[in-house]
TORVO-916538 format. One record per residue (C-alpha): x, y, z; residue in one letter; residue number from 1. Coordinates in nm, 2 decimals, always signed. Layout:
<sites>
- X	Y	Z	A	NUM .
...
</sites>
This chain:
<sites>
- +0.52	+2.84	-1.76	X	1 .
- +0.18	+2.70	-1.73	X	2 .
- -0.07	+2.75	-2.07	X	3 .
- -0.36	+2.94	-1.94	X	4 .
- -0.57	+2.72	-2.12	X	5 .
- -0.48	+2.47	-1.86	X	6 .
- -0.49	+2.65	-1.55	X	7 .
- -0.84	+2.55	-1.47	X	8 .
- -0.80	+2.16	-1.48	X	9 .
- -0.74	+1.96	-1.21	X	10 .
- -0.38	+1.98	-1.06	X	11 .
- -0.33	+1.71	-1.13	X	12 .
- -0.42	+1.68	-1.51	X	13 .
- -0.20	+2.06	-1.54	X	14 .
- +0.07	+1.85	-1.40	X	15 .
- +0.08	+1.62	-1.63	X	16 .
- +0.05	+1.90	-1.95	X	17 .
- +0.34	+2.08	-1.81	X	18 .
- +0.60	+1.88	-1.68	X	19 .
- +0.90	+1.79	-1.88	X	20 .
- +0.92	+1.45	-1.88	X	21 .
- +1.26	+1.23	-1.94	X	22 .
- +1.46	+1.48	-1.80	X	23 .
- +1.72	+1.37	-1.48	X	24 .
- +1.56	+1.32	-1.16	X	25 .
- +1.67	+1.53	-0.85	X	26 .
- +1.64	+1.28	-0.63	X	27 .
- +1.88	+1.04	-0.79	X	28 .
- +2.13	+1.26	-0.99	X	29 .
- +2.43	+0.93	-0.94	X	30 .
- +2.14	+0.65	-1.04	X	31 .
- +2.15	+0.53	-1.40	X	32 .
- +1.86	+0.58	-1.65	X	33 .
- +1.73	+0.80	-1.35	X	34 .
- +1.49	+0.97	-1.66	X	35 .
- +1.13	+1.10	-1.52	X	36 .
- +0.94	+0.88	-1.69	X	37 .
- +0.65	+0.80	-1.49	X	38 .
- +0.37	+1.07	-1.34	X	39 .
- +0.22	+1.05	-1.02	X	40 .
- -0.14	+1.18	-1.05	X	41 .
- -0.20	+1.23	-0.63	X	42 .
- +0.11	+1.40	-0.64	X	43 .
- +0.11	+1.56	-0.92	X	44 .
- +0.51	+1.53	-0.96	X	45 .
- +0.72	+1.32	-1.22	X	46 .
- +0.90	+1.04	-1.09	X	47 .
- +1.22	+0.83	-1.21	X	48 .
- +1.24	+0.42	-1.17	X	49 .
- +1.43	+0.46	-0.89	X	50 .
- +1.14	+0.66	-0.69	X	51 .
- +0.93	+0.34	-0.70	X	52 .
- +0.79	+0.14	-0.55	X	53 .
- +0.58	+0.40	-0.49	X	54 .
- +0.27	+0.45	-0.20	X	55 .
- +0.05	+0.15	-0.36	X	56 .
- -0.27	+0.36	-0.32	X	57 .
- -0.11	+0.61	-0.54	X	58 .
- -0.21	+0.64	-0.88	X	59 .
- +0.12	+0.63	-1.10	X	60 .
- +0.15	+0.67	-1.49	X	61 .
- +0.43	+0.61	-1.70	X	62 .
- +0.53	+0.84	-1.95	X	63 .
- +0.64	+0.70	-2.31	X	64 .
- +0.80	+0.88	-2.61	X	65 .
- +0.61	+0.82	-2.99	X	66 .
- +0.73	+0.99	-3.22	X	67 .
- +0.96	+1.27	-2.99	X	68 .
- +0.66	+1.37	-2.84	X	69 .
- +0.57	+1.27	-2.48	X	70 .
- +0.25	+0.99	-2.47	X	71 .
- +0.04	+0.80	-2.28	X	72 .
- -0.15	+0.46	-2.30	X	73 .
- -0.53	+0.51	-2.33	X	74 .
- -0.57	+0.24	-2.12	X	75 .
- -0.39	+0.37	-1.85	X	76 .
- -0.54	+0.72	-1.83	X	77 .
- -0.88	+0.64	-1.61	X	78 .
- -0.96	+0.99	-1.43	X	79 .
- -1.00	+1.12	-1.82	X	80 .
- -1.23	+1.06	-2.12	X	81 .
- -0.96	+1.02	-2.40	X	82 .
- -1.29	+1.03	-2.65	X	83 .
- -1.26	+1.19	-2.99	X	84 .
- -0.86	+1.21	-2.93	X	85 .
- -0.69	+1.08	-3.24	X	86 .
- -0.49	+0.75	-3.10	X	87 .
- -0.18	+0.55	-3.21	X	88 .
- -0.05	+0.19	-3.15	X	89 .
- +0.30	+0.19	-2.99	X	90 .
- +0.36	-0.15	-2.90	X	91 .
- +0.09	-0.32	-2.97	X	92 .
- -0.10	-0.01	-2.68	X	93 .
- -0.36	+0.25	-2.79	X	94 .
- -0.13	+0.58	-2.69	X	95 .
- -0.20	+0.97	-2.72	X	96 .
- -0.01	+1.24	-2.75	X	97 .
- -0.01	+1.44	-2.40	X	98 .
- +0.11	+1.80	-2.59	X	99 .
- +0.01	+2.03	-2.86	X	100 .
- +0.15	+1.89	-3.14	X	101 .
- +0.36	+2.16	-3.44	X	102 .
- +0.51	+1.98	-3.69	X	103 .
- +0.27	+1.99	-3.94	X	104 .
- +0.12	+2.29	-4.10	X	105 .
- -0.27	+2.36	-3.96	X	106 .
- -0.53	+2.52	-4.14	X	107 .
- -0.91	+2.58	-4.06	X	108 .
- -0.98	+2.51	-4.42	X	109 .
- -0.85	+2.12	-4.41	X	110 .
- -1.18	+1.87	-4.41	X	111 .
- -1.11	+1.76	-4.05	X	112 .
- -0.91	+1.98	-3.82	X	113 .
- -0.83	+1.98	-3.49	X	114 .
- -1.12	+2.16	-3.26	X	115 .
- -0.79	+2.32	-3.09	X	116 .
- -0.51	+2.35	-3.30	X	117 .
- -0.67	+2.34	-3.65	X	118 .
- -0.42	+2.08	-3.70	X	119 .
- -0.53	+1.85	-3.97	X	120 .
- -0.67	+1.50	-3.87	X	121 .
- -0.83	+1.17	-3.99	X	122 .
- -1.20	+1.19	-4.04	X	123 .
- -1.37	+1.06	-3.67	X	124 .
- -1.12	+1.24	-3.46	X	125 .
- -1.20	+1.61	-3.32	X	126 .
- -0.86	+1.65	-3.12	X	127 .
- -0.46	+1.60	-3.18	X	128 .
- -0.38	+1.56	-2.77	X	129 .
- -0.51	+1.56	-2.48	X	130 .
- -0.38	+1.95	-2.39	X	131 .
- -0.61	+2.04	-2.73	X	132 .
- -0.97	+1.85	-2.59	X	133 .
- -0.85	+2.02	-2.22	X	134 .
- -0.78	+2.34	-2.38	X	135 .
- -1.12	+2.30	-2.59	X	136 .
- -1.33	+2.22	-2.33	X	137 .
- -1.21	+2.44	-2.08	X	138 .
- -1.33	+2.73	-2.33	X	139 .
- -1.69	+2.57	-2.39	X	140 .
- -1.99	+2.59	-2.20	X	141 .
- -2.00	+2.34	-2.01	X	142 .
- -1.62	+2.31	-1.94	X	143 .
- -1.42	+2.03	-1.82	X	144 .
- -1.62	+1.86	-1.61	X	145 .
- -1.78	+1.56	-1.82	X	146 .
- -1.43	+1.50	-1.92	X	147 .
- -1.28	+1.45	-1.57	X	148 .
- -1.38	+1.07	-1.44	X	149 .
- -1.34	+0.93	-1.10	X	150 .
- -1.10	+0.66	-1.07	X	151 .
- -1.26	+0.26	-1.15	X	152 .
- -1.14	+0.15	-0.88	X	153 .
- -1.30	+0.42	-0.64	X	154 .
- -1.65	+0.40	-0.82	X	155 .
- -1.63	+0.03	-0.77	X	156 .
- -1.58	+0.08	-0.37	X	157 .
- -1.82	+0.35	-0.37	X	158 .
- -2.11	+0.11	-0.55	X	159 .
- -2.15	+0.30	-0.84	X	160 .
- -2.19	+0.61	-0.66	X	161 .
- -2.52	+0.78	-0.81	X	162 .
- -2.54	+1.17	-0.85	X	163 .
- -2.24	+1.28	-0.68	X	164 .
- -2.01	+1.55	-0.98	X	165 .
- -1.71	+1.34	-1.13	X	166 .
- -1.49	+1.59	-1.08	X	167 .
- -1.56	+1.59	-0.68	X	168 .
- -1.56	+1.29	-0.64	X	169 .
- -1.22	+1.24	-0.82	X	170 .
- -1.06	+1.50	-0.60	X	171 .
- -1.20	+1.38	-0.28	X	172 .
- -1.05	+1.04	-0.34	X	173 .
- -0.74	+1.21	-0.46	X	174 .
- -0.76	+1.38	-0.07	X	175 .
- -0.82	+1.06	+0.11	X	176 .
- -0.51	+0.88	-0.06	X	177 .
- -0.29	+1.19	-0.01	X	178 .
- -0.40	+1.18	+0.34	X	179 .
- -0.39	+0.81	+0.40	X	180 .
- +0.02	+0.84	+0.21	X	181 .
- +0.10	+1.13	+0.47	X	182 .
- +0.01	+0.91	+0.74	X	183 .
- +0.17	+0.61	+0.62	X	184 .
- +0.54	+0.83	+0.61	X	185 .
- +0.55	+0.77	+0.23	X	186 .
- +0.57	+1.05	-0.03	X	187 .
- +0.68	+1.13	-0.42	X	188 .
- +0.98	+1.19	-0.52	X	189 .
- +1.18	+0.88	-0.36	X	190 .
- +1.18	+0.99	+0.00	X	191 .
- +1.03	+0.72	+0.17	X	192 .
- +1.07	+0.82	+0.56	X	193 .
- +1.21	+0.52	+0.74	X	194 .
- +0.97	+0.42	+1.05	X	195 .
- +1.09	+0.40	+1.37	X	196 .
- +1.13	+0.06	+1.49	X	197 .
- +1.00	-0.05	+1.83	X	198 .
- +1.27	-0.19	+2.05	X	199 .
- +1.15	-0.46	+2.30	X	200 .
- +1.25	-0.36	+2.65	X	201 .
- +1.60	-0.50	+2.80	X	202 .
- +1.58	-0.81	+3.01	X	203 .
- +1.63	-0.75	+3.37	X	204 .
- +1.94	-0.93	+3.53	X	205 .
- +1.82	-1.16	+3.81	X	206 .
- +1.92	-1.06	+4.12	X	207 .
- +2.21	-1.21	+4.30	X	208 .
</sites>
């Protein structure tokens, strides 16, 4: 079920919070290590290795495990400001933790908690995950929005863009690959739709 301190994000960014990643993938129940380890943001659906190669203009994460909690590379996470999210190396990669984190006992009286969760932290961090700074903006003022960036990429093409809102510009982008994948026969989940091929026409016979 989806948190409700989620269900104003992006649907993308709820996608990500919610699913349940390293499971078997439906698409390939007979593959080998057919886990869902990798998240497609346009899509908003988790994909196994055997769904890619995905659409190229698709923006595809993968999904690592620190811990036995589900986590992403910093690096890799460009439509959101991982700011003030307490990091931690795995593999020589900056990673965070994507969920809530309950192992450890929280308390609003610890020197640094979490701004979510209360969960204690080191001093120069506000949040535990990336649900906790969702969850926490999403219940402040001025909500979500300065969190959400638009891809690098994008604002590159679009030269630097000036006063257009992150968060539109983000999903408008999002549209135009969705759109451009649709067209292209491609979609998530490793159902590539096979393109017709054009036949040349038969020779004609010469006549007798």
């Amino acid at each position: 079920m989806q948190s409700p301190a989620v269900r104003g994000a992006p649907q993308w960014l709820r996608g990500l919070l919610s699913e349940e990643f390293f499971d078997s993938c439906g698409a390939h129940p007979g593959e080998r290590k057919n886990d869902k380890n990798h998240f497609c943001v346009d899509c908003a659906a988790a994909l196994c290795r055997h769904c890619l190669p995905h659409d190229a203009s698709h923006g595809v994460l993968q999904i690592w495990k620190y811990a036995s909690c589900f986590v992403v590379r910093v690096d890799d996470l460009k439509l959101f400001d991982c700011n003030g999210i307490q990091s931690h190396t795995l593999s020589d990669h900056e990673v965070v933790f994507l969920n809530e984190r309950t192992a450890r006992k929280r308390s609003a009286s610890v020197e640094n908690p979490c701004a979510a969760c209360a969960r204690p932290l080191p001093s120069g961090h506000d949040y535990c995950s990336l649900f906790c700074k969702v969850k926490h903006l999403e219940e402040s003022d001025q909500g979500l929005r300065r969190a959400l960036r638009v891809n690098r990429r994008s604002a590159a093409a679009a030269g630097g863009g000036g006063g257009e809102d992150p968060a539109v510009a983000e999903a408008s982008q999002s549209g135009k690959r969705r759109a451009s994948s649709s067209e292209s026969g491609r979609s998530c989940g490793g159902t590539l739709r096979k393109r017709s091929r054009k036949q040349p026409a038969p020779a004609r016979s010469p006549s007798c």
